[in-house]
PADOTOR-933521 format. One line per 2 residues: number of its first residue (from 1); their letters; for each residue x, y, z of C-alpha. Coordinates in nm, 4 decimals. Each point is the difference from the previous one (the first is absolute). Last residue first. Example, Ala and Ser with C-alpha at 12.3 -4.5 7.8 and 13.67 -1.06 7.14 Angstrom:
BEGIN
2	sa	1.3670/-0.1060/0.7140 | -0.1370/-0.3440/0.0660
REM end
This chain:
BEGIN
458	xx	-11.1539/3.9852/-14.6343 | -0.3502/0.2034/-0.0066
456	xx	-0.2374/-0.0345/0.2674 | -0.1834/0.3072/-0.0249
454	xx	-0.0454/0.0305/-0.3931 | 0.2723/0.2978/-0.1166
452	xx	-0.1064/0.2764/-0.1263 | 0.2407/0.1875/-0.2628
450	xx	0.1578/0.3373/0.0418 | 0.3052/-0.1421/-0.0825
448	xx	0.1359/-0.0566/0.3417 | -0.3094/-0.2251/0.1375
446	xx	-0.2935/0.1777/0.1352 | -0.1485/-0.2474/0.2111
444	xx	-0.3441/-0.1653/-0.0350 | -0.3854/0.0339/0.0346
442	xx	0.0391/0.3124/0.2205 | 0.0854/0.2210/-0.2465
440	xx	-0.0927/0.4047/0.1432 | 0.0155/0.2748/-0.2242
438	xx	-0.1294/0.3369/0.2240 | -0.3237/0.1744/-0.0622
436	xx	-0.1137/0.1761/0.2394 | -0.3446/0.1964/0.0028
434	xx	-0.1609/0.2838/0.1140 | -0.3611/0.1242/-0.0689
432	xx	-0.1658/0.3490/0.0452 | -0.3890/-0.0242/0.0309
430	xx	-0.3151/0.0167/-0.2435 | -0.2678/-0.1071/0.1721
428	xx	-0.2829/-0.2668/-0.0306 | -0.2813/0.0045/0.2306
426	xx	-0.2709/-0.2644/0.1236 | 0.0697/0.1138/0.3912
424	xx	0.1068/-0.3306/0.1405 | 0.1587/-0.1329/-0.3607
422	xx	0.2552/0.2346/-0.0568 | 0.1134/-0.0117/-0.2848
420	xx	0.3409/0.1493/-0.1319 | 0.0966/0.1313/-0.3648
418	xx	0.3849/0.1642/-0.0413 | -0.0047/0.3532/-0.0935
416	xx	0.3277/0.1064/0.0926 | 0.2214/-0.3476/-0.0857
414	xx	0.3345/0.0216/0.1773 | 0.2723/-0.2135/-0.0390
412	xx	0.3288/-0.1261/0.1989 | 0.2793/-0.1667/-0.2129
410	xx	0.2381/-0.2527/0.2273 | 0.2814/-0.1496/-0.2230
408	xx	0.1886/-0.1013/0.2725 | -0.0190/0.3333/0.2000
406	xx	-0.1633/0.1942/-0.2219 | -0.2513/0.2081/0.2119
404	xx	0.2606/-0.0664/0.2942 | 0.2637/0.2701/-0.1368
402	xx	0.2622/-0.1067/0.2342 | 0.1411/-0.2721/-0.1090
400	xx	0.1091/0.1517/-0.3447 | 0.1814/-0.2058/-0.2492
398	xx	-0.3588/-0.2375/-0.0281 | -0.0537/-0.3473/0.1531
396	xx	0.1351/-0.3320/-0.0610 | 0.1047/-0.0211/-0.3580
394	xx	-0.3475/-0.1642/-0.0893 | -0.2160/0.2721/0.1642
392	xx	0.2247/0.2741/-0.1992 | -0.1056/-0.1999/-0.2915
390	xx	-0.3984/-0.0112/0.0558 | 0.0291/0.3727/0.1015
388	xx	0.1520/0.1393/-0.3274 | -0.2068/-0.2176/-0.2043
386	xx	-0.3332/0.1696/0.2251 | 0.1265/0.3396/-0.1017
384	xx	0.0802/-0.0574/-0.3128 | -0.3109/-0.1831/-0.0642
382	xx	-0.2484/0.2134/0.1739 | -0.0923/0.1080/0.3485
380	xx	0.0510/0.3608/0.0590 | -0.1655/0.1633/-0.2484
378	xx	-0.1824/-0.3104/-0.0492 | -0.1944/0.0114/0.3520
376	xx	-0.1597/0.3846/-0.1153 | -0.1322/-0.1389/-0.3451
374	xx	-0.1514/-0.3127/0.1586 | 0.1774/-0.3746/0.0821
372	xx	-0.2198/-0.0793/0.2387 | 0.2601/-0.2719/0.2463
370	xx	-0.0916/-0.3041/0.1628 | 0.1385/-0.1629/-0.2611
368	xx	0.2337/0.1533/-0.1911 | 0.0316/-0.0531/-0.4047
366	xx	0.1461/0.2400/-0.2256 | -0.0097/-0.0144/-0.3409
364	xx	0.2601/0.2468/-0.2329 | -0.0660/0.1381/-0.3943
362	xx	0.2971/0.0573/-0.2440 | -0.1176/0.1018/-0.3330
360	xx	0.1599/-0.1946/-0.2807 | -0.2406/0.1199/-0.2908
358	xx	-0.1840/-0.3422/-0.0461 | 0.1380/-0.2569/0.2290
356	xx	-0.0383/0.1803/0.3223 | 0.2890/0.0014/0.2219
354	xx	-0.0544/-0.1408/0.3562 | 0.1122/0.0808/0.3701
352	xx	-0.1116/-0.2172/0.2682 | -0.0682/0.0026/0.3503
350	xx	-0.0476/-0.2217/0.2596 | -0.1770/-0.0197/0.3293
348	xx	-0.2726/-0.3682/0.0732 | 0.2504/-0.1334/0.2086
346	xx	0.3160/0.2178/0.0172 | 0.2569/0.2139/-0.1672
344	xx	0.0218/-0.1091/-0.3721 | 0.1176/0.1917/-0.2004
342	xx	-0.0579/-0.0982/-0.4061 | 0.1641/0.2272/-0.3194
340	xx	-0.0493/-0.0368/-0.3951 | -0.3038/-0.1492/-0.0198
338	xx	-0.1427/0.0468/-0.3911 | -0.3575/0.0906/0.0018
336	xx	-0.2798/-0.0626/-0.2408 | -0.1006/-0.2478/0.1958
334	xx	-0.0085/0.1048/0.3683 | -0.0402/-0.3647/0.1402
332	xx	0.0375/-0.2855/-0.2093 | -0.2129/-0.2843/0.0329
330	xx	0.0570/-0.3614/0.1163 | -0.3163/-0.2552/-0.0256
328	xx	-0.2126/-0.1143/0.2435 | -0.3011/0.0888/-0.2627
326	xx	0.0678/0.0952/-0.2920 | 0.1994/0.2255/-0.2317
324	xx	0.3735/-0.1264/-0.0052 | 0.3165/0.0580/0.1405
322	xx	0.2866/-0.2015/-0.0068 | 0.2771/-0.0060/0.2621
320	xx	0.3923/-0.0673/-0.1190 | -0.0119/0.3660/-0.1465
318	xx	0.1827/-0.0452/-0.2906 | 0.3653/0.0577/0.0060
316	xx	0.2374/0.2288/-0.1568 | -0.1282/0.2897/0.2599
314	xx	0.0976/-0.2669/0.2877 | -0.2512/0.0043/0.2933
312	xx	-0.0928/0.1847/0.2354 | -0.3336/-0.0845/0.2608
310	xx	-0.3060/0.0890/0.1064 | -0.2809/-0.2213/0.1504
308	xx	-0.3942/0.0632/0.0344 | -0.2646/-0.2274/0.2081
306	xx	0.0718/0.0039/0.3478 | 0.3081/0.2823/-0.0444
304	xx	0.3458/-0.0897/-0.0934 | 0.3041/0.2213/-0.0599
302	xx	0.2910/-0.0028/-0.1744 | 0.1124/-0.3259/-0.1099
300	xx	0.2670/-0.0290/-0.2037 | 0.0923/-0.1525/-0.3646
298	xx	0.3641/-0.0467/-0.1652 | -0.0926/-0.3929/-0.0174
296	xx	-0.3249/-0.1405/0.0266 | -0.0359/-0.1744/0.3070
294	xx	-0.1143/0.2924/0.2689 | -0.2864/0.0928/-0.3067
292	xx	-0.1180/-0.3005/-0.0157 | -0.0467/-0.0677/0.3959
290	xx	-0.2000/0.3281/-0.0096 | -0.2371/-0.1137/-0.2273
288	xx	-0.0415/-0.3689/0.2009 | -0.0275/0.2236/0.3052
286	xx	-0.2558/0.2203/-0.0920 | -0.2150/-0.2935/-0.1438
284	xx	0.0572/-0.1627/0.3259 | -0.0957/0.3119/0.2186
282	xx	-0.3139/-0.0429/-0.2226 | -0.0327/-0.3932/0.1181
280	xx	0.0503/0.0812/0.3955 | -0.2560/0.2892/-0.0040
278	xx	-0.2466/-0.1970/-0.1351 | 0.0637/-0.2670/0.2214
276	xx	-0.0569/0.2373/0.2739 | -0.2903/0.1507/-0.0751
274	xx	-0.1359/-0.3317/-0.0276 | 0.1253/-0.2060/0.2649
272	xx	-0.1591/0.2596/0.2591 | -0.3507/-0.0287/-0.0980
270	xx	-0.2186/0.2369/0.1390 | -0.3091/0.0512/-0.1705
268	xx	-0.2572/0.0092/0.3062 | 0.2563/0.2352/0.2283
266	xx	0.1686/-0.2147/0.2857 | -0.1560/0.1193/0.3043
264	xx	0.1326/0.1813/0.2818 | -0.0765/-0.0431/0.3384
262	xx	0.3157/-0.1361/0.1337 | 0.1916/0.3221/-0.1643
260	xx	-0.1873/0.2089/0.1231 | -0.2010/0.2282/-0.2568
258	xx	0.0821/0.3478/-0.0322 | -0.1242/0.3162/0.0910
256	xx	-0.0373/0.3449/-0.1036 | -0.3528/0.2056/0.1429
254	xx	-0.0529/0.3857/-0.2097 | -0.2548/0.1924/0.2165
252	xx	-0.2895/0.1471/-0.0461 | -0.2931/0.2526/0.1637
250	xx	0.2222/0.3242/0.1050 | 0.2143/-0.1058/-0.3312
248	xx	0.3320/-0.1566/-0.1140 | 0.1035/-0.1372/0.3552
246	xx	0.2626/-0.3107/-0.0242 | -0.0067/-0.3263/0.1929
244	xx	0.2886/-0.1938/-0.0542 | 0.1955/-0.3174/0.0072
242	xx	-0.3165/-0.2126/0.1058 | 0.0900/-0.3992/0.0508
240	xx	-0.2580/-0.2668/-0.1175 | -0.1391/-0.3224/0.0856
238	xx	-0.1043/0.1559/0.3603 | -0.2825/0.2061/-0.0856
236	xx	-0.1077/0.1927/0.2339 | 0.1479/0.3560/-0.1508
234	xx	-0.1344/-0.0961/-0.2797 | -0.3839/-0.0817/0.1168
232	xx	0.0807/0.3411/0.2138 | 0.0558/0.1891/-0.3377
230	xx	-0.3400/-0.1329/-0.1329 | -0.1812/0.1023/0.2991
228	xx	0.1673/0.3536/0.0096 | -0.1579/0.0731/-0.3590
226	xx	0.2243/0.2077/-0.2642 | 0.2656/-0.2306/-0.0973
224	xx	0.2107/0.0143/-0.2646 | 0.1761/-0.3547/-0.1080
222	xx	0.3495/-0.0477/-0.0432 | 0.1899/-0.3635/-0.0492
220	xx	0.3756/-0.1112/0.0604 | 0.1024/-0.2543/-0.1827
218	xx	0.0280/-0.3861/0.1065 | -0.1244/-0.1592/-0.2862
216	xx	0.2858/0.0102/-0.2650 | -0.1571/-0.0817/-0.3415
214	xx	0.1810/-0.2852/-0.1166 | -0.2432/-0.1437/-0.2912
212	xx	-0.1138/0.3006/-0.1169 | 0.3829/0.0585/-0.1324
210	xx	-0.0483/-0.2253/-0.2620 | -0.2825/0.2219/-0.1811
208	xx	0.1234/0.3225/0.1111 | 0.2023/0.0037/-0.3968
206	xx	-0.1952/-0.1180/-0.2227 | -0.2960/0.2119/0.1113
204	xx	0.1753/0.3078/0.0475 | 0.1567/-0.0220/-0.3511
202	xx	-0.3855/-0.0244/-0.1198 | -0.1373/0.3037/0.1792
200	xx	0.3326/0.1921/-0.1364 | -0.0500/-0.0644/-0.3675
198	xx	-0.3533/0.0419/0.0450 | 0.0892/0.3516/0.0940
196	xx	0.2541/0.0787/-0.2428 | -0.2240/-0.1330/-0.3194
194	xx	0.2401/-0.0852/-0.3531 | -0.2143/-0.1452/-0.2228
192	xx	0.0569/-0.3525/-0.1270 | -0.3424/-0.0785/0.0279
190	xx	-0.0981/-0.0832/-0.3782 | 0.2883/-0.2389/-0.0151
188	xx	-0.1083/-0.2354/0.2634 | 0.2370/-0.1627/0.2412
186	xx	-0.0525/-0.3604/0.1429 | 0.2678/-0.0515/0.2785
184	xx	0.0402/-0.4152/0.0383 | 0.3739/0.0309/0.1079
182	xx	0.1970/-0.1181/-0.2813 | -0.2494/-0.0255/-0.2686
180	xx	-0.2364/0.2592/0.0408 | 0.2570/0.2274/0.0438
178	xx	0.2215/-0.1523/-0.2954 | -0.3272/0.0996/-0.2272
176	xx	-0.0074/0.3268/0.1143 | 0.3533/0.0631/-0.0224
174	xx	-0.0276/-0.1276/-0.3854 | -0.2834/0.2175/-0.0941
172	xx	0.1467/0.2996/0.1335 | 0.3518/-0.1058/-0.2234
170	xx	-0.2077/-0.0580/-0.3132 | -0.2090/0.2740/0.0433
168	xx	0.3386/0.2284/-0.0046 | 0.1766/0.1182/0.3596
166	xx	0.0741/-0.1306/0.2977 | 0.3183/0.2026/0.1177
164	xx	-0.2227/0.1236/0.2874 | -0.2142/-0.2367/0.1640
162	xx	-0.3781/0.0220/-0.1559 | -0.2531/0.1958/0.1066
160	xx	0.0090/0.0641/0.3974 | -0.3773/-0.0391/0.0736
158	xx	-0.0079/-0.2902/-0.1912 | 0.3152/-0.1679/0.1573
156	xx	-0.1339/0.0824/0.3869 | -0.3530/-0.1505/-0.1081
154	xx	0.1474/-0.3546/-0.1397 | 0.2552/0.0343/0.3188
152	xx	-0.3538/-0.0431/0.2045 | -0.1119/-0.2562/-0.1543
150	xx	0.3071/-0.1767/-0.0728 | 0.0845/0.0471/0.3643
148	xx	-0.3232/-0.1553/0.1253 | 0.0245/-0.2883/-0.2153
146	xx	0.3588/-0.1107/0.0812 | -0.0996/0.0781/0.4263
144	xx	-0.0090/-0.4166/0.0878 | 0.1871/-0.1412/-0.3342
142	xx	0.2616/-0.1918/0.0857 | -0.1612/-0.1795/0.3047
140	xx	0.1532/-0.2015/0.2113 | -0.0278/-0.2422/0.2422
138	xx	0.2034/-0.2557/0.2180 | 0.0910/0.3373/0.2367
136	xx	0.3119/-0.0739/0.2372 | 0.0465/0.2178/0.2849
134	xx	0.3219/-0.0523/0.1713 | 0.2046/-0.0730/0.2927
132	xx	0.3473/0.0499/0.1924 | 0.2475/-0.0756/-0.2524
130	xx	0.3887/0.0693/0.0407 | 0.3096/0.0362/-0.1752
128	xx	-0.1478/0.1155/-0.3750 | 0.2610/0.1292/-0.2059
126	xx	0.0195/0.2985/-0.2341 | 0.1909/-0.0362/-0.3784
124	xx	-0.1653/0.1681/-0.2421 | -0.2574/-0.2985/-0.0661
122	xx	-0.0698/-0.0177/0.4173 | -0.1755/0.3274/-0.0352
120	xx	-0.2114/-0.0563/-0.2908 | -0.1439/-0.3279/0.1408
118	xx	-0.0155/0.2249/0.3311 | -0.2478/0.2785/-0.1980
116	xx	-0.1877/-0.2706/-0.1511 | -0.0710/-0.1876/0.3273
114	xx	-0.0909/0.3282/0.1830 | 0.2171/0.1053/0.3121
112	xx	-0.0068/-0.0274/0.3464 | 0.3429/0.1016/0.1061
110	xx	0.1940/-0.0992/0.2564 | 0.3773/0.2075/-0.0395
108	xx	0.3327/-0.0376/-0.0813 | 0.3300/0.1659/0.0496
106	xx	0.1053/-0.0055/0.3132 | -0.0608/-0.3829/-0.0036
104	xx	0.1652/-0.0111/-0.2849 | 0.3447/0.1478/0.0747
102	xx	0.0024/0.3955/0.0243 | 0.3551/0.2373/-0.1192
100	xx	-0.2605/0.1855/-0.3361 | 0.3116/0.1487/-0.2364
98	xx	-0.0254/0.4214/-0.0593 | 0.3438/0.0793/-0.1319
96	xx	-0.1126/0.3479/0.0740 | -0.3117/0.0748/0.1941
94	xx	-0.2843/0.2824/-0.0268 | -0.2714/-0.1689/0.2386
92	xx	-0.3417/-0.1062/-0.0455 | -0.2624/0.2017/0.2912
90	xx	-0.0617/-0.3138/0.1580 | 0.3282/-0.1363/-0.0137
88	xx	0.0240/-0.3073/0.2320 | -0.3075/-0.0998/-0.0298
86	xx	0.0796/-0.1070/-0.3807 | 0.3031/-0.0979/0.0655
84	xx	-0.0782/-0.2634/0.2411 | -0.2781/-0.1193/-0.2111
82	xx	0.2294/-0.0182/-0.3147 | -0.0810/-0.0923/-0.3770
80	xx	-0.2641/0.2948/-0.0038 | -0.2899/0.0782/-0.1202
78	xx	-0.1561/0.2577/0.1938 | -0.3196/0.0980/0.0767
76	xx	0.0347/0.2328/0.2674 | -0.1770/0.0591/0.3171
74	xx	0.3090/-0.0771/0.2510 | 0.0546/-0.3188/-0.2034
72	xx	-0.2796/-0.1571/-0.2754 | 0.1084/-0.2452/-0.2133
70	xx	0.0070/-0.0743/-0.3800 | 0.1331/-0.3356/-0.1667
68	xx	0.1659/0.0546/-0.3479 | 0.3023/0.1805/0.0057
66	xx	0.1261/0.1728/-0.3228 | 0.4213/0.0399/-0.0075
64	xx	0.0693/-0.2778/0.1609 | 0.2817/-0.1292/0.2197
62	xx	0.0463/-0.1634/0.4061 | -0.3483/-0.2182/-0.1737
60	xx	-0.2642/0.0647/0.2663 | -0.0911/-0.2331/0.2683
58	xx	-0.3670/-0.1084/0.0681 | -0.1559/-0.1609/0.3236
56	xx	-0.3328/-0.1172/-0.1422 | -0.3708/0.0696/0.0822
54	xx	-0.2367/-0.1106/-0.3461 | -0.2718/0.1452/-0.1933
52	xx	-0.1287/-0.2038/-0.3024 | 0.0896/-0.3008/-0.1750
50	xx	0.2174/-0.2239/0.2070 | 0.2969/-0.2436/0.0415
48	xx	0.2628/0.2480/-0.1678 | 0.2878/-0.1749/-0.0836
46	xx	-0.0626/0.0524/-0.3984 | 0.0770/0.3259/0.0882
44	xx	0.3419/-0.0630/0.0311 | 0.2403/0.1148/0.3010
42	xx	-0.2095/-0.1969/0.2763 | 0.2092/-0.0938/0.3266
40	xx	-0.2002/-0.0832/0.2984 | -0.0411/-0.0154/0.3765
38	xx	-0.4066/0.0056/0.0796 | -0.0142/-0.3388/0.0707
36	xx	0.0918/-0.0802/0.3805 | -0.2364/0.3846/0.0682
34	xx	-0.3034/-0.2483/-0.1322 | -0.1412/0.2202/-0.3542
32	xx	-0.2974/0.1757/0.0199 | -0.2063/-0.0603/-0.3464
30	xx	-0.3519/0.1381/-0.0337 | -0.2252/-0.0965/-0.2826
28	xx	-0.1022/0.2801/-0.1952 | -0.4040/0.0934/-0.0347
26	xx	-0.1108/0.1084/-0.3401 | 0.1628/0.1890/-0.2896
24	xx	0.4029/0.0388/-0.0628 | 0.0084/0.2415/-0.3373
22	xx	0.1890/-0.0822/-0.3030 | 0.1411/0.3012/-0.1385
20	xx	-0.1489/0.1637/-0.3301 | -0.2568/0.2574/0.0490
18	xx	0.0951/0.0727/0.3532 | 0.3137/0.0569/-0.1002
16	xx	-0.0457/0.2777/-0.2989 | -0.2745/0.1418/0.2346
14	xx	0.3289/0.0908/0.1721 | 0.2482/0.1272/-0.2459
12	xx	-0.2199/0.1817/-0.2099 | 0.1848/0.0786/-0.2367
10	xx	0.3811/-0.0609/0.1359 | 0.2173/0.2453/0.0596
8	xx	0.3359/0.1511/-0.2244 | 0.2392/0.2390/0.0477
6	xx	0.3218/-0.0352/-0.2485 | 0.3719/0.1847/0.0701
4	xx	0.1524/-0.0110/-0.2959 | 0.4122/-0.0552/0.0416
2	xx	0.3178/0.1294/-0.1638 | -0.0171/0.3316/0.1306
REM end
């Protein structure tokens, strides 16, 4: 009662990066350090030898509330202060007096990790032990996608009109002007006019752009066939592997296969280093907000998503994040709204219940993934519902064993007239879906107070 509870994401988070990190361009020179010199100890950033992607041995502070360097265990990306931990809970774990019992060695990990990410890191208190090898790039380009995301954010902003809470000539003409000024977007009055499907076209292109660069290459492929010549030149060729031949007329078939993985070839715009360096400097952005809101006092984290972050904080205190209208910056989500309840029960499944600020009518969001939230599913699935099986999840289970439906917070939907293709005969039917949706943290461990605590934690 004493608290706000504030949801906010960033505009644009990614072409946000793009448009203003420094990029690594050309070819790196390769670094492999002799096994007699790879023993370290870096705990500044100014320690750091290299500019670009480097292979260390990393330990985790034993205490922090937001952790800094990702890794992948059993499939998830964690980020954890604890490798031991980490695999040894795969499914997180409901534990009083949780304290992490590993030494260093337990707890570390090799990661290969992004200059800026690790100058981060070691700022908050991680050490470097050992260094295997890096790439360092000697150049760098500040502006390699600025134009293309002013062009293409110029035609997402006119086809939006202008940000809400931008009102008066005076105020239009001064968030054009600090458009052009901070990031090169020139905006022009007359084509402020609000256009859904240029909106979208233009939001596609600033965001696929980065991800061109690590298209996977290995995916499977399906071609129809309806000449036995061109289905033996497939069946003889051996740079590929066929995973299945399906019949979908007297005179056609559907062919699947995949490329080996010797035999595959890099696609013509891959670059790695890209993708991932813009991925490294927006997780940085989310960090750096989420890093404010863990130091301000009387404010918790809630949840975190890759480019949106909700918290509490104080009601007799301002909101220790600013928003603004532009691009990277924080905006509120569900203005008009007050938050008055959050439940979290897993990645990407949360709901919230909100009052609205002008006649006090309580709405509720609700969030699964995986999940169609339609008419029939919300009479079963819905925030009381989904509250009430998010805490019996966190106390362990539910009063009645037996009753395996709920059985730690289980809650088993069914959709009537769910949508299926079916790609052999061309059809799409309308069949009977079932679902499960059960809370599930497997990021952490549920500490006593409801709370998650990181993996790790002493």
């Amino acid at each position: 009662e004493n608290h706000k509870i504030a949801y906010l994401d960033f505009n644009s988070l990614y072409p946000s990066t793009i448009a203003t990190t420094s990029f690594p361009v050309g070819h790196p020179k390769v670094h492999v350090v002799p096994l007699a010199e790879q023993k370290v100890y870096w705990t500044r950033s100014e320690q750091i030898p290299f500019k670009g992607i480097l292979k260390v041995f990393i330990l985790p502070p034993i205490k922090l509330e937001v952790p800094v360097i990702p890794v992948k265990f059993d499939e998830r990306l964690l980020f954890p202060l604890c490798r031991k931990c980490s695999l040894a809970y795969p499914n997180g774990a409901n534990i009083k007096d949780y304290r992490c019992p590993h030494n260093d060695d337990e707890r570390g990990w090799v990661s290969t990790c992004t200059s800026i990410e690790l100058e981060e890191a070691l700022n908050v208190g991680y050490r470097v032990t050992r260094f295997y090898r890096a790439l360092h790039y000697e150049k760098w380009d500040d502006n390699l996608f600025k134009n293309y995301v002013a062009e293409f954010m110029a035609i997402k902003i006119h086809a939006s009109g202008f940000p809400e809470g931008i009102e008066g000539k005076e105020n239009e003409e001064n968030f054009m002007k600090e458009c052009r000024e901070k990031f090169g977007i020139e905006l022009q009055r007359e084509k402020m006019v609000p256009d859904k499907a240029m909106r979208y076209i233009s939001k596609l292109m600033l965001n696929s752009l980065w991800g061109r660069f690590s298209l996977r290459n290995g995916l499977s492929k399906s071609v129809v066939i309806d000449c036995p010549i061109e289905l033996g030149e497939y069946d003889n060729n051996n740079s590929i592997e066929i995973q299945s031949i399906d019949t979908l007329t007297k005179e056609a078939i559907l062919l699947t296969y995949k490329q080996k993985e010797e035999f595959i070839v890099e696609h013509d715009t891959s670059n790695m280093v890209i993708s991932l360096w813009t991925t490294s400097a927006a997780r940085i952005r989310l960090l750096k907000a989420m890093q404010k809101v863990a130091d301000s006092s009387g404010c918790n984290l809630l949840y975190g998503d890759t480019d949106s972050i909700l918290f509490s904080h104080p009601k007799d205190m301002e909101c220790p994040l600013q928003t603004g209208p532009h691009l990277g910056d924080l905006a509120r989500e569900y203005i008009g709204s007050e938050i008055k309840e959050y439940v979290g029960g897993a990645c990407k499944a949360y709901a919230l219940k909100m009052e609205s600020n002008k006649n006090a009518k309580i709405s509720c969001v609700l969030k699964v993934r995986g999940i169609t939230l339609t008419a029939d599913v919300c009479k079963i699935l819905h925030f009381d519902s989904f509250k009430e099986s998010v805490l019996q999840y966190a106390n362990g289970g539910c009063d009645n064993e037996e009753d395996d439906d709920f059985d730690k917070g289980t809650i088993t939907v069914e959709n009537p007239n769910f949508i299926r293709r079916n790609l052999k005969d061309g059809m799409v039917y309308s069949t009977k879906m079932r679902k499960v949706f059960r809370p599930i943290i497997q990021k952490g461990i549920i500490s006593n107070d409801l709370k998650i605590v990181n993996f790790g934690q002493k």
